[in-house]
C-alpha positions in Angstrom: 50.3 8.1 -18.2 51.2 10.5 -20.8 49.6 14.2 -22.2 51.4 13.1 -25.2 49.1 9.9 -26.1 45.8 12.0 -25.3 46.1 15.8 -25.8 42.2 16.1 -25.4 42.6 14.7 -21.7 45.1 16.8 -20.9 43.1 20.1 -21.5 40.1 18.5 -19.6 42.0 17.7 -16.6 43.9 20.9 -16.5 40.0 22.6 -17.1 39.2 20.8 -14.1 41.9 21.0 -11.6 42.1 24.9 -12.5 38.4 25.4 -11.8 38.4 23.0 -8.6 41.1 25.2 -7.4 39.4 28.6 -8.5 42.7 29.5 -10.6 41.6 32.6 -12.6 42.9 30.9 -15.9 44.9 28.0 -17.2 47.7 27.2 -19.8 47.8 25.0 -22.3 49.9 24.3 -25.2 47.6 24.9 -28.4 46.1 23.2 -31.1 43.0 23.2 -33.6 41.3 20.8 -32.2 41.8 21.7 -28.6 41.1 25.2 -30.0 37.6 24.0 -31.3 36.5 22.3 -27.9 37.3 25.4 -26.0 35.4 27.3 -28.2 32.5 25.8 -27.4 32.9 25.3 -23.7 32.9 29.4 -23.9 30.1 29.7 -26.6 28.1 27.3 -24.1 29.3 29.8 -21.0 31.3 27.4 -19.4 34.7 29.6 -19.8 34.7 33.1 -19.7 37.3 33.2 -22.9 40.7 32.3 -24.5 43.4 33.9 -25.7 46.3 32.7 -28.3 49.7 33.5 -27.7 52.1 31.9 -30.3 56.2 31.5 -29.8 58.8 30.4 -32.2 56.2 28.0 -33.8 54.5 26.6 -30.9 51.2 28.2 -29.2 50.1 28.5 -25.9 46.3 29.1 -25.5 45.4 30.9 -22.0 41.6 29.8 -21.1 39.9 32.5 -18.3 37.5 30.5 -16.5 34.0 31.5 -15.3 33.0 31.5 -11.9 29.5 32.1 -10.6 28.8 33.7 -7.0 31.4 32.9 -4.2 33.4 31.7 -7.1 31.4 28.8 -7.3 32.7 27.0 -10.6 30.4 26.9 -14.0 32.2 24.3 -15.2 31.6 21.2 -12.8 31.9 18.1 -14.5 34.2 17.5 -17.7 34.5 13.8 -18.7 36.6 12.1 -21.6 34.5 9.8 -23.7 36.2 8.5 -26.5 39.7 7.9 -25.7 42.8 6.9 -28.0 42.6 3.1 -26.8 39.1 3.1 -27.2 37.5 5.5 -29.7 33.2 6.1 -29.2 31.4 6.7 -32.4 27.7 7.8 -31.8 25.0 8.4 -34.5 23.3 11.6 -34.4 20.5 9.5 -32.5 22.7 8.4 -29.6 24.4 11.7 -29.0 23.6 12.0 -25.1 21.5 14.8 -23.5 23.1 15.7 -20.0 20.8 17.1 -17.0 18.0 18.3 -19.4 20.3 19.9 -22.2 22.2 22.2 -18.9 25.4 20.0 -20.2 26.6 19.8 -23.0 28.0 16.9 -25.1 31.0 17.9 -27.9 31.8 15.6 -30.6 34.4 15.5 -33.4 32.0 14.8 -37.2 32.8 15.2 -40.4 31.8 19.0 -40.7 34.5 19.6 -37.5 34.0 19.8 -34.0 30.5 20.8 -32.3 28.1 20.9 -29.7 26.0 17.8 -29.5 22.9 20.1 -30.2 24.3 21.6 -33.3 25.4 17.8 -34.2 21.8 16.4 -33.5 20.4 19.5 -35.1 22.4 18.6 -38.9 22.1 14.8 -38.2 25.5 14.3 -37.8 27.1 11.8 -35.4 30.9 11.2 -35.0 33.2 10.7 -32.3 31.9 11.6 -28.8 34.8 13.6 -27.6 33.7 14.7 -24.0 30.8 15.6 -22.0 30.4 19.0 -20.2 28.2 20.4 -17.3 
């Protein structure tokens, strides 16, 4: 079990095991489109913010997570969808609403990566990257 097949895994497990263990931040090696879904973890207020930090070529991004009282973590559930081995494709009719729009779903569409609002919002489906709550 690589991070090398599924990049997009790798972030949301390293998300979660940071935030189960209250870590005040996490590194990961960067990319756009990893770039893109923490974007909208933090425009959604599920991580506090990220920074970019670039070596020789290769970036690092640093994601600050958020914490509510008692360092309770916002972020509780993130779950991989589509995966490499099996891709999910949803229509802008079958993007998922999680607990009452609280969660959010993020999906990869022609017009780049958004929030399954914004998605359902435009009438665009795609590929139904992960869910979020």
């Amino acid at each position: 079990m690589g991070s090398h097949n599924d990049p997009i895994a790798d972030l949301l497990t390293r998300l979660r095991n940071a935030s189960e263990a209250r870590h005040r931040y996490v590194d990961i090696d960067w990319s756009r489109m990893k770039e893109a879904i923490v974007k909208i973890l933090k425009n959604k207020g599920f991580v506090a913010h990220y920074l970019i930090k670039e070596e020789k070529k290769k970036g690092t991004m640093r994601i600050f997570l958020k914490y509510a009282a008692e360092r309770e973590p916002i972020l509780r559930k993130l779950e991989r969808i589509s995966k490499p081995g099996l891709r999910r494709y949803v229509s802008h009719q079958e993007i998922p609403r999680i607990m009452g729009d609280l969660g959010i779903a993020v999906l990869s569409t022609s017009s780049g990566v958004m929030d399954g609002q914004s998605a359902r919002k435009q009438k665009l489906g795609g590929e139904l990257l992960c869910l979020a709550w």
